[in-house]
N, C-alpha and C positions, 0 to 999 in steps of 0.2 A: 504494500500500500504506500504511494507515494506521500513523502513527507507535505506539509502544509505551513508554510510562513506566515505567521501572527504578525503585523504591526503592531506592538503593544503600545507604542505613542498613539498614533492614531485611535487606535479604539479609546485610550483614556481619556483624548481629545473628544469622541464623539458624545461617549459615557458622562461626561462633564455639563459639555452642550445640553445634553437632554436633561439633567439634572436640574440646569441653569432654567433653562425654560420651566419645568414643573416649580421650581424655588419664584421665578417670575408669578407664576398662576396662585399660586401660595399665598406672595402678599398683595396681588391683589383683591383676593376674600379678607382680608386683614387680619392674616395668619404671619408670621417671621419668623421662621427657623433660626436658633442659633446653636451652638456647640459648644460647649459649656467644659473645659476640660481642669481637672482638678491635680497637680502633679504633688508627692509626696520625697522630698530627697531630691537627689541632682543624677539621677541615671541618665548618663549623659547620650545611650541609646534610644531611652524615654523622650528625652530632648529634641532628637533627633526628626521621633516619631512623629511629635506633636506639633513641631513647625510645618512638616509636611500637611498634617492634617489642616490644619492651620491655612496655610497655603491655599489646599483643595478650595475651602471653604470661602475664599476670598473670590475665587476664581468661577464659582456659582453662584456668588451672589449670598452667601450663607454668614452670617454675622457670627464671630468667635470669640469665646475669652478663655483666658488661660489665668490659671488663680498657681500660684504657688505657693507651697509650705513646707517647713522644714523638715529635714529626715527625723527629727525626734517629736514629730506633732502624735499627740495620743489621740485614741480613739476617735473617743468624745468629741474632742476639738473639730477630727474629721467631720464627725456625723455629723456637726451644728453649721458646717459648713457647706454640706449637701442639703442638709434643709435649708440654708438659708437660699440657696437659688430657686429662682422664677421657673417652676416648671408648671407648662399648662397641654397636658398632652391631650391630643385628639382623643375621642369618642371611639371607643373599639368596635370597628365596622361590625355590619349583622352577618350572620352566617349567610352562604349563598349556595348552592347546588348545582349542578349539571344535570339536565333534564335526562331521564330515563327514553333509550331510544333502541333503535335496533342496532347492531354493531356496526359501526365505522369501520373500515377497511382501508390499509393503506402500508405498501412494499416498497420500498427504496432499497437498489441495488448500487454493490460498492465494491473493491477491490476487499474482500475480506475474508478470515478462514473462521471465523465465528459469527455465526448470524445471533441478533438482538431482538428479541422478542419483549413487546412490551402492551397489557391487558389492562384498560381502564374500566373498573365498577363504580356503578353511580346511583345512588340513593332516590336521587327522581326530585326530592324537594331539599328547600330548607327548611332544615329542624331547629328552633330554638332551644331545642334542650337533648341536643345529638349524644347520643352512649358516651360516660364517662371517659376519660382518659386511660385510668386503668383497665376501662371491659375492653376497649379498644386495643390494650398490647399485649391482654391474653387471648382475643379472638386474633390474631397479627400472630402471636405463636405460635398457637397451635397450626394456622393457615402456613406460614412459610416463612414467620421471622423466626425459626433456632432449631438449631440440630436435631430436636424430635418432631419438628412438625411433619402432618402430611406433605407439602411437596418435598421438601427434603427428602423424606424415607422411603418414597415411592414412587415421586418422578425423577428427582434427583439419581438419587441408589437404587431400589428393586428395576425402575425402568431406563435406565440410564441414558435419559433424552434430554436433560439439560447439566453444562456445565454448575449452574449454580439456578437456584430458582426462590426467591423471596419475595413476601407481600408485605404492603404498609398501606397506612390509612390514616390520609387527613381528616382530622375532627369535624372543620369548621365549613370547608365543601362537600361533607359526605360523597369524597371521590376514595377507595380504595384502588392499587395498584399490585400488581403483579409483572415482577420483572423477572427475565431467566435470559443465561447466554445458552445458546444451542448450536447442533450443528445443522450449516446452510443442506436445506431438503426436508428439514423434521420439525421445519415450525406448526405444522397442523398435526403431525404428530402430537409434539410438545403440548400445543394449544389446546388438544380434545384431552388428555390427559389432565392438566388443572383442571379443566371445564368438571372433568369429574372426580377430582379430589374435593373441589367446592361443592358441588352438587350433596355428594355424600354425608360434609359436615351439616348442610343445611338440613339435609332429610333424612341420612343416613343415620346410626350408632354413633355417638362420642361417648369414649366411657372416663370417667372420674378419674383412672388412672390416666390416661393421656393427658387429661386439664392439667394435670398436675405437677407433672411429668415439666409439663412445658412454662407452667406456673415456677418452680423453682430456680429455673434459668434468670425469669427475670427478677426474682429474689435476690439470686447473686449479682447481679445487674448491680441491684439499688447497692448493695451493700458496698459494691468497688465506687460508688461515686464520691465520696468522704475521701478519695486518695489523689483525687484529681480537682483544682479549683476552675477546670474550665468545664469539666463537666458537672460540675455542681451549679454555673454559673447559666449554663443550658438548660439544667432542671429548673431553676428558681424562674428563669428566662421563659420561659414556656409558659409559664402559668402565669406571668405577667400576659401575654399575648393573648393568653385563653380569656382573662379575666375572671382567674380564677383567686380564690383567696392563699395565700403564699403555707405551705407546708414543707416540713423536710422530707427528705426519700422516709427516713422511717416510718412515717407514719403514710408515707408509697406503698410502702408493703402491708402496713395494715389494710389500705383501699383493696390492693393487688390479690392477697389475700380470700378477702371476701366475696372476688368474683365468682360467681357459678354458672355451671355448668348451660344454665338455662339461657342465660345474657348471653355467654359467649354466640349461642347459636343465633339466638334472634337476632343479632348484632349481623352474622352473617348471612342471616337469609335479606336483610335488610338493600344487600348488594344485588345490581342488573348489571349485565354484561354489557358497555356501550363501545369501548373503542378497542381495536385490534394492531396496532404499530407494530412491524417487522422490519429493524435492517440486513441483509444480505446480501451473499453473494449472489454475481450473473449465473444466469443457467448457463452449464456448461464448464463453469468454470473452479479452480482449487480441485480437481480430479474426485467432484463430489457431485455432481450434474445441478450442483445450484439448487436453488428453489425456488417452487410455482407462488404466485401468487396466492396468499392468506384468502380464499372465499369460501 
């Protein structure tokens, strides 16, 4: 597959522009972005960072301050300092949905030896009050986010039609996805395969042991976040965007915990099959005859 040259100036140039322009739109509803950055100490890489940022911001029209304090400011001092700045954040938009339809179809062919199969599910409306967070990433495990789930252990391994195959699920679009890499000829393979790994959880047996099974995974999940302050930072972060009220992982796993077996299912019957995305190879070509179009 032949290489492809990025102009990375240009693009940051264009990414800027259009930024500029939305910053424009902004204040004329008499909205003013600004960037507000708070520096602790003289890390003089910190330093670095923040004039760049700095910069950006000048260069879209974005108004900036930089407050600094010394490497031995305590806590406290920080905190009164965070509060004391003007923050007036937007209104957390309303959930939105993708209409439930028949499946979208659509094959792009490329110099490649793995083809990309990609399965969008969609709820049909918005939900105000869409499945928890928690039901949402043990229905997500068992479906195809960890080692014991169905596509893993039987499309994945017993059938051996994808190099990798995992689902995820936006809360706030009730869009679910399913991504797998495959080999070019076996995306409808592939494809009728999940079709009825989902089918199965929806209507099929799940039993207690599997929830479970796949329930402790993300136990140990929560438990590794306390080792990392960007993923901790992602947890807390999240549930700002949800508008959710602020909790730690531990009491994650008490939520996590409590999901049953019943939620997880509804949860997934909840999904329609709408769009079908495949990249691959030409027919004919990687000594593998390619593959037909997805219909």
């Amino acid at each position: 597959m032949g290489a492809t040259v990025i102009d990375g100036k240009a693009l940051a140039a264009a990414t800027k522009a259009e930024a500029a322009e939305k910053v424009k739109a902004l204040k004329a509803q008499g909205i003013n972005p600004c960037l507000a950055v708070i520096q602790v100490g003289e890390n003089p890489a910190s330093q670095v960072y923040v004039r760049g940022k700095i910069n950006d911001c000048a260069q879209c029209g974005i108004e900036s301050r930089s407050i600094n304090l010394p490497a031995d400011t305590t806590q406290d001092a920080l905190l009164a300092e965070l509060s004391a700045l003007d923050r007036v954040p937007l209104p957390r938009a309303e959930n939105i949905a993708m209409p439930r339809r028949e499946p979208v179809r659509k094959v792009e062919h490329f110099d490649t030896t793995q083809a990309k199969l990609c399965m969008l599910f969609t709820t049909g409306e918005a939900n105000p009050n869409p499945p928890s967070v928690s039901i949402l990433r043990v229905a997500m495990s068992v479906l195809g986010g960890s080692a014991t789930s169905r596509l893993f252990r039987n499309v994945r391994e017993k059938q051996s039609l994808c190099y990798y195959c995992g689902s995820a699920a936006q809360r706030a679009t009730g869009v679910m996805m399913i991504d797998s890499g495959v080999e070019p000829g076996k995306e409808q393979q592939a494809e009728a395969a999940i079709i009825a790994e989902l089918e199965g959880l929806k209507n099929g047996p799940i039993t207690q042991e599997e929830v479970d099974d796949c329930r402790r995974g993300l136990l140990s999940s929560m438990d590794a976040l306390g080792d990392s302050l960007a993923a901790l930072e992602n947890w807390y972060y999240g549930q700002i965007t949800r508008g959710e009220p602020l909790y730690p992982p531990e009491y994650g796993k008490v939520l996590t915990s409590a999901v049953s077996l019943d939620e997880v299912r509804q949860t997934l019957q909840s999904y329609s099959y709408s769009v079908c995305y495949a990249v691959t190879a030409e027919p004919g070509t990687q000594g593998k005859g390619g593959s037909e179009d997805v219909e």
